[in-house]
ZABA-725660 format. One line per 2 residues: for each residue x, y, z of N, C-alpha, C, O, CB. Coordinates in Angstrom, 2 decimals. Glycine has a CB too. Layout:
X,Y,Z,X,Y,Z,X,Y,Z,X,Y,Z,X,Y,Z ~ ... .
END
This chain:
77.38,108.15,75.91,77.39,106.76,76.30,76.62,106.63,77.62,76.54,107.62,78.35,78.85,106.22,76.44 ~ 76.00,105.39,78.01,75.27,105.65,78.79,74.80,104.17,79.28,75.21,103.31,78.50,74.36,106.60,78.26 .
74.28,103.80,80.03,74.41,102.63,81.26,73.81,101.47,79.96,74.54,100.47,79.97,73.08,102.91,83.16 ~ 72.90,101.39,79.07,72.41,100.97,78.06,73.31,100.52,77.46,72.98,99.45,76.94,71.77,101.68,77.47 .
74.78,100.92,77.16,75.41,101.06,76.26,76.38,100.16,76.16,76.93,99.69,75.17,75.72,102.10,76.22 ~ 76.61,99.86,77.92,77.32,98.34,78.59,76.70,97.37,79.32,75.79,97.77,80.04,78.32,98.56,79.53 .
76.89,96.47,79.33,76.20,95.72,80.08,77.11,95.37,81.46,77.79,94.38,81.71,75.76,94.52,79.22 ~ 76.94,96.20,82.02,78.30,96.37,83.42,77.25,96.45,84.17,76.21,96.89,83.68,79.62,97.89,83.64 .
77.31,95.96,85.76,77.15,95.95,87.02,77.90,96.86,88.27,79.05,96.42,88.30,77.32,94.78,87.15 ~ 77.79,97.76,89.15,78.26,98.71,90.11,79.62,97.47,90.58,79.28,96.39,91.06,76.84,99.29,91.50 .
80.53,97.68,90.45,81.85,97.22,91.01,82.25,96.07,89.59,83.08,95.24,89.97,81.62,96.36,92.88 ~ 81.94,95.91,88.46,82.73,95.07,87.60,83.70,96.52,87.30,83.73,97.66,87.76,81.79,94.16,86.14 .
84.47,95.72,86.25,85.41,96.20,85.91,86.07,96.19,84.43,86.45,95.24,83.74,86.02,95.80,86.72 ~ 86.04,97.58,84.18,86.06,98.30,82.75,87.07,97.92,82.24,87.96,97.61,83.03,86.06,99.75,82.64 .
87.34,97.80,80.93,88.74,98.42,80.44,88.23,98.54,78.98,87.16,98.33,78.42,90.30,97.38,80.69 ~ 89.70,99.04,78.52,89.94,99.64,76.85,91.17,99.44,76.75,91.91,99.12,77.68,89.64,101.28,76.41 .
91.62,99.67,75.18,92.95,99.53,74.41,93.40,101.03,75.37,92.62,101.67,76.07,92.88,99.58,72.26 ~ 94.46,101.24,75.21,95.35,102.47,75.44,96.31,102.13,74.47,96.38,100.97,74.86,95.99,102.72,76.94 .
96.94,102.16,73.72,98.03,101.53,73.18,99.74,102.29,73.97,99.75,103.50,74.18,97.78,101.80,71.33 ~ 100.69,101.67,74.25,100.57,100.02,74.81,100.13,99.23,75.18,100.23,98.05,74.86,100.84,99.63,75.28 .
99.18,99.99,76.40,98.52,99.17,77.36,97.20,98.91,77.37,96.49,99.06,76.38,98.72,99.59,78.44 ~ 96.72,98.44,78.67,95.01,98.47,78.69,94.95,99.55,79.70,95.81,99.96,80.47,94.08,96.91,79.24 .
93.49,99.99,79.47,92.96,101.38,80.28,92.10,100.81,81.60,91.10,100.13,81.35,91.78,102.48,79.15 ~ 92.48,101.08,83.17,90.89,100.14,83.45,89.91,100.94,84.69,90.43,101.93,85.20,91.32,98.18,84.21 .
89.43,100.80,84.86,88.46,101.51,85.55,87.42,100.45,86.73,87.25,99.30,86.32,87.56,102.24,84.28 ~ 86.98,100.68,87.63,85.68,100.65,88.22,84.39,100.91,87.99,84.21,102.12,88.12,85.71,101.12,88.90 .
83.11,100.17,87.62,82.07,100.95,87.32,81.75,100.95,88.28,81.68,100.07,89.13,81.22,100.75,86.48 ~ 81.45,102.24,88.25,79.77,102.77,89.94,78.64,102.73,89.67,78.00,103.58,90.28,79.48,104.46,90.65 .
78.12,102.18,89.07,76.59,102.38,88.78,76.66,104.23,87.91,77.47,105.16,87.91,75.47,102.29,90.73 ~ 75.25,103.94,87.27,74.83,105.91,86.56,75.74,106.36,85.78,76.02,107.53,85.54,74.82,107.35,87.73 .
76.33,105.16,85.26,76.95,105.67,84.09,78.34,106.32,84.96,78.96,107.24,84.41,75.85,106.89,83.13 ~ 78.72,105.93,86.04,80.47,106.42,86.39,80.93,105.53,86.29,80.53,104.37,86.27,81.07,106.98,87.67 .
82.73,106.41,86.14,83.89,105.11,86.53,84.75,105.67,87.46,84.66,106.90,87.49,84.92,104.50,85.21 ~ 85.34,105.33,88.02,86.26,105.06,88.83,87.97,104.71,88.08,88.36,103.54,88.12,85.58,103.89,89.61 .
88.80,105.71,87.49,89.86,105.27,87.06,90.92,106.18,87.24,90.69,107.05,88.08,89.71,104.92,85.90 ~ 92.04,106.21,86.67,93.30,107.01,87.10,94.10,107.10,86.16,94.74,106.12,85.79,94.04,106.52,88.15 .
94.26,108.73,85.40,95.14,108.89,84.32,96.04,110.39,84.87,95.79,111.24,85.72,94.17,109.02,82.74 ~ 97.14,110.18,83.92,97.82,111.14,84.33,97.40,112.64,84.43,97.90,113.45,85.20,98.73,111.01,83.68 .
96.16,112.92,83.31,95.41,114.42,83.91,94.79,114.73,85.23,94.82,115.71,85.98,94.28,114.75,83.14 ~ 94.23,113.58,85.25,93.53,113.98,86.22,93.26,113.13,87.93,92.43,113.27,88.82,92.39,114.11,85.43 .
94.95,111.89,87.64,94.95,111.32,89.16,93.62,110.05,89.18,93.09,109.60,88.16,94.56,112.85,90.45 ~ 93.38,109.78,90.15,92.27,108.79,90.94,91.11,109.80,90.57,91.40,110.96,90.85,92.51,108.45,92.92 .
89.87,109.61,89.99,88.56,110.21,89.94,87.67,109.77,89.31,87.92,108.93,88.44,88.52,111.25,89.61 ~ 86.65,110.10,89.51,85.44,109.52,88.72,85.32,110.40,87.79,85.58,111.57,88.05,84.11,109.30,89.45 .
84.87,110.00,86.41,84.37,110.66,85.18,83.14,109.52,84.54,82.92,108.36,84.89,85.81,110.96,84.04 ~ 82.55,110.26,83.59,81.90,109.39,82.87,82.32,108.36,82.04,83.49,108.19,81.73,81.32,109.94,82.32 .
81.19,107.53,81.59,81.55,106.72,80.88,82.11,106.65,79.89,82.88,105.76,79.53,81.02,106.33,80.77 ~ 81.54,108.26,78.92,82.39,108.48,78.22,84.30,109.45,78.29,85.39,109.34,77.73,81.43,108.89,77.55 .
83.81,110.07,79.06,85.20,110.20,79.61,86.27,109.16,79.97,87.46,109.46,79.97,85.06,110.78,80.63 ~ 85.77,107.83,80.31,86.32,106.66,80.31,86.54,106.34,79.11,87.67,106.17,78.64,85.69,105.79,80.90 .
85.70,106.25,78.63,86.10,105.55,76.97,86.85,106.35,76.04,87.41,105.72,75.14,84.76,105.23,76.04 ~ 86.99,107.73,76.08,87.26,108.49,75.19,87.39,108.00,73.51,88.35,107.99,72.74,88.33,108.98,75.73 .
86.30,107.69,73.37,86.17,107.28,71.78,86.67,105.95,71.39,87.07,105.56,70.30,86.97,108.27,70.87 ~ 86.55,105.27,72.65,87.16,103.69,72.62,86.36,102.96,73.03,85.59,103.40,73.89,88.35,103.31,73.37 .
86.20,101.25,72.48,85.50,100.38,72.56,85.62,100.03,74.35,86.70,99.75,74.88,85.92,99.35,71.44 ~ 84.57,100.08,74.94,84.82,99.65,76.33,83.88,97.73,76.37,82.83,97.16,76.09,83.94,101.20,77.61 .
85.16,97.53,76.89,84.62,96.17,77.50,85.04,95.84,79.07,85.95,96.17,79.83,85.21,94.92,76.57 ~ 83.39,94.67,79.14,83.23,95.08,80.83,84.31,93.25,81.56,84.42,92.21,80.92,80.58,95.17,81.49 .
84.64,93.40,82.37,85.07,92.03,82.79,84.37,92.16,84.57,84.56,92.92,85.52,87.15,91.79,82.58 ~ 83.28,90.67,84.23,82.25,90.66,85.25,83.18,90.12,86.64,84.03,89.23,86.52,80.85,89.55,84.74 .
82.88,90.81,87.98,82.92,90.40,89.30,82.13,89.75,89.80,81.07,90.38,89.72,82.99,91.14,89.98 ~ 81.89,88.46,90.50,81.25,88.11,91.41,80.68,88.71,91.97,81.15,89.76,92.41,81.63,87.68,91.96 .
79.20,88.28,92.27,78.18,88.97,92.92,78.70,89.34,94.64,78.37,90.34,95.28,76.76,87.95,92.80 ~ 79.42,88.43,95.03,79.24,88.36,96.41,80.85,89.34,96.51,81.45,89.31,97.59,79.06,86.50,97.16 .
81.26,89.90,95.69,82.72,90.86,95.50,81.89,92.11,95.65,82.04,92.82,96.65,83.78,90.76,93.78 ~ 80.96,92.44,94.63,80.20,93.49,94.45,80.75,95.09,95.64,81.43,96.11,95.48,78.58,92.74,94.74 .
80.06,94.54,96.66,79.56,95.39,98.17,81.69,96.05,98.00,82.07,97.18,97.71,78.79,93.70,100.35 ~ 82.57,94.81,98.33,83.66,95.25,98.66,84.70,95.83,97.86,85.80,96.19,98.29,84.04,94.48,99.17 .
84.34,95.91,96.81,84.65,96.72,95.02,84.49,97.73,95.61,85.45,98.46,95.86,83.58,96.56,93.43 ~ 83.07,98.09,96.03,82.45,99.46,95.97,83.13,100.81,96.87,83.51,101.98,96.76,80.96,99.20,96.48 .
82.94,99.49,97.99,83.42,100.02,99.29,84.80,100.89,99.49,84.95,102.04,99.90,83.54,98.86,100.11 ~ 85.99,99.66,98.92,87.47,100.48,98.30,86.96,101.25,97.21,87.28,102.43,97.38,88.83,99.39,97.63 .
86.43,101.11,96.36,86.34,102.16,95.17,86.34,103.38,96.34,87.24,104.19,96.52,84.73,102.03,93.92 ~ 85.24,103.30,97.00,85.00,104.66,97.57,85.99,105.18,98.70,85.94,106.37,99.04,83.61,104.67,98.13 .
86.84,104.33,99.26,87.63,105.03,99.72,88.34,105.83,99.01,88.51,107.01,99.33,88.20,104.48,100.29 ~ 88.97,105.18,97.71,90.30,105.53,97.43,89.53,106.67,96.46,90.34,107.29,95.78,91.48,104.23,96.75 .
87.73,107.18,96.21,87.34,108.18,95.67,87.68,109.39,97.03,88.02,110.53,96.68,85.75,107.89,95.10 ~ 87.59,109.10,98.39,87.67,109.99,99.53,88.79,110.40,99.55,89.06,111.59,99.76,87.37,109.52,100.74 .
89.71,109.46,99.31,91.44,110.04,99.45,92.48,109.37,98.25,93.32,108.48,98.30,92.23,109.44,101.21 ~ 91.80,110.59,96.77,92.20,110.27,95.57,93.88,110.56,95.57,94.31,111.54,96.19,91.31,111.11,94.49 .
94.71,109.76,94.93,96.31,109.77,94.61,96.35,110.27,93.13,95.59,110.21,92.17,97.12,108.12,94.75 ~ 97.42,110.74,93.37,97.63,110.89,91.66,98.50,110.05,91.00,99.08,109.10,91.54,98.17,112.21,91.22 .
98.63,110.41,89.68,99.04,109.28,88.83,100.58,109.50,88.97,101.27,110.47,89.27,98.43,109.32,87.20 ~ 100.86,108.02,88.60,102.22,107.73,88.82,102.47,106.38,87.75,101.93,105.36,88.18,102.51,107.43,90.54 .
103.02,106.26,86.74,103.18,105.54,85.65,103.74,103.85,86.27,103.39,102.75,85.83,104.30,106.46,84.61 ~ 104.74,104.15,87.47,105.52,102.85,87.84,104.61,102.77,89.60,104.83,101.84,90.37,107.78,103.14,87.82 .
104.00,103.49,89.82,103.88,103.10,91.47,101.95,103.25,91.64,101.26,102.57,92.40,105.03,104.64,92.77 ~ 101.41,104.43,90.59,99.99,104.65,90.98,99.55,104.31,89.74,98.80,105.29,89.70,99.51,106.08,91.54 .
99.35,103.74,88.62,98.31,103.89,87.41,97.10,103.43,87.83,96.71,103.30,88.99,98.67,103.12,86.12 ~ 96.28,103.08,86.38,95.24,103.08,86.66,94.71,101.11,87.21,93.79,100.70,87.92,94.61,103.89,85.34 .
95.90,100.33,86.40,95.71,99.09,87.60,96.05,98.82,88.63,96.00,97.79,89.30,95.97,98.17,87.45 ~ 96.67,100.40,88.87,96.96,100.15,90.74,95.85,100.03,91.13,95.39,99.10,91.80,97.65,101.35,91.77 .
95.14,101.31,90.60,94.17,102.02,91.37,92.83,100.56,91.25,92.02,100.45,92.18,93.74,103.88,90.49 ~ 92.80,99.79,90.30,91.53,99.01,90.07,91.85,97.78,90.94,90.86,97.25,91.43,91.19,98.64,88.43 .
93.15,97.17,91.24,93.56,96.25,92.20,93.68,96.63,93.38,94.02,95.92,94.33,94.57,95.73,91.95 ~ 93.39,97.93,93.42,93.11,98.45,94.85,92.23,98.47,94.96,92.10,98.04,96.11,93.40,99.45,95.33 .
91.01,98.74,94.49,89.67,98.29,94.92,88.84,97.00,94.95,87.72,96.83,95.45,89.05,98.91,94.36 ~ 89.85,95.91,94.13,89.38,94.55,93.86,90.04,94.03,94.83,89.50,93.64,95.87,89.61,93.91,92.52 .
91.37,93.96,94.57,92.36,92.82,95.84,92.26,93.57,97.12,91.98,92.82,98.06,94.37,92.57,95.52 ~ 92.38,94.61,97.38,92.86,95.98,98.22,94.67,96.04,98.56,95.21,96.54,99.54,91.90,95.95,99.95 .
95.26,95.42,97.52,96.25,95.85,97.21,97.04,96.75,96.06,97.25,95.93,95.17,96.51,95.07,97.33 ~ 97.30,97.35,95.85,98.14,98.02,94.31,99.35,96.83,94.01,100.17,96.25,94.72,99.15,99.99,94.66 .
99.08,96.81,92.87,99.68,96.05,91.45,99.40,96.20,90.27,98.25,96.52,89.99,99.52,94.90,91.35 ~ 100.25,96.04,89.36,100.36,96.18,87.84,101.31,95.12,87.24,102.53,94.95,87.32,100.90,97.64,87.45 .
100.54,94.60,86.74,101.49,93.40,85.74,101.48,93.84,84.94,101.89,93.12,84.03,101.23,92.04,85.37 ~ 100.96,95.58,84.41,101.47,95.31,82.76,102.55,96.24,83.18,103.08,96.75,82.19,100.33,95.83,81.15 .
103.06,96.64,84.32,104.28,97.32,84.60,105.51,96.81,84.69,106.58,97.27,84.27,104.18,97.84,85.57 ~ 105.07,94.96,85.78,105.86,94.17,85.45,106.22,93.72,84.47,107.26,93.05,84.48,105.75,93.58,85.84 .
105.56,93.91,83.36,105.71,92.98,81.72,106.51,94.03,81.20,107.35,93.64,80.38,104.09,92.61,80.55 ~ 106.50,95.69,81.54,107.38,96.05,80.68,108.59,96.72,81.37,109.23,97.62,80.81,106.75,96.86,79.73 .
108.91,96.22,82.68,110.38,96.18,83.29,110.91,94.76,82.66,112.00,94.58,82.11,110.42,96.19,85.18 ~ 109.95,93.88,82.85,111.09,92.79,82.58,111.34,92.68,81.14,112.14,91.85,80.72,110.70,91.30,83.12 .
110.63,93.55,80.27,111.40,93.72,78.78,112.11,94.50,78.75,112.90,94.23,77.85,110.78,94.00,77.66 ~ 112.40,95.53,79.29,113.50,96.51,79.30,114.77,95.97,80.30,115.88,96.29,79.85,112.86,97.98,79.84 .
114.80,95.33,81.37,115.63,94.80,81.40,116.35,93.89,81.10,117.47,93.66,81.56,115.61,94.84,81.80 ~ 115.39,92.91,79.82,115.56,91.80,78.68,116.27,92.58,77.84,117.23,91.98,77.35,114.22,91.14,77.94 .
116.17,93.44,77.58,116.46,94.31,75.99,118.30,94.67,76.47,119.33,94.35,75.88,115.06,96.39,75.70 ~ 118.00,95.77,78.28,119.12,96.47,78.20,120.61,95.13,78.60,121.79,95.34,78.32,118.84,97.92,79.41 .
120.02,93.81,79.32,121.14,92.57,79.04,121.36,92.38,77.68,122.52,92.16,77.33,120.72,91.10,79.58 ~ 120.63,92.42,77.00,120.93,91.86,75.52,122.36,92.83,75.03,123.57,92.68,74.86,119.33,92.17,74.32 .
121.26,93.92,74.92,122.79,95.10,75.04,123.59,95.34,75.64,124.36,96.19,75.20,122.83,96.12,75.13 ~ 123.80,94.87,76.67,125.17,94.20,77.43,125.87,93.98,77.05,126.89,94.60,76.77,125.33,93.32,77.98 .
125.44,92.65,76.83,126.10,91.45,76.21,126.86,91.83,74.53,127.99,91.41,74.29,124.75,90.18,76.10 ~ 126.45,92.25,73.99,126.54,92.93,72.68,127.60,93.42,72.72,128.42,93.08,71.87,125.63,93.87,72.30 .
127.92,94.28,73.59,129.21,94.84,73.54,130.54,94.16,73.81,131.59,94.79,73.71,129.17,95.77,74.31 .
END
């Protein structure tokens, strides 16, 4: 896979299915990404290493975001974290280079179903 292959810009922002979730990444320009899985933590791999045999689609940043994408991307490439399912994934790691905060709403979406589910079963008894 190869820069041809997406139509992505240095600081938009990748993703893919994972099933449950979505997968997401940073592009760097040359065909890198910028993402965070449990093998291998915060790091850059290729594109196809990003995709691993999955449809990648790009979701465009503002031009004038561009510079400050990059900028956190590259910190948090200088002083990579590892993965952490509830505190580091990989939309920590991409809202850390977009907002420059860590967050995950699809973490929030699936506490507040598990704690939907385990009231239900509460109540049940």
């Amino acid at each position: 896979m190869s820069d041809d292959d997406i139509c992505a810009l240095p600081g938009d922002i990748l993703y893919r299915r994972k099933f449950p979730a979505v997968h997401l990444g940073v592009y760097l320009g040359n065909g890198l990404v910028l993402h965070n899985n449990p093998k291998n933590g915060e790091h850059v791999s290729t594109l196809s290493g990003f995709a691993d045999g999955r449809e990648i689609k790009v979701n465009k940043i503002p031009d004038q975001l561009r510079s400050c994408v990059l900028s956190q991307a590259n910190k948090i490439i200088s002083l990579p974290k590892g993965y952490n399912v509830l505190f580091n994934n990989c939309e920590h790691t991409v809202n850390k280079a977009v907002f420059g905060t860590k967050r995950s709403d699809q973490v929030k979406v699936f506490m507040s179903l598990l704690l939907l589910c385990l009231g239900y079963l509460a109540l049940r008894k």
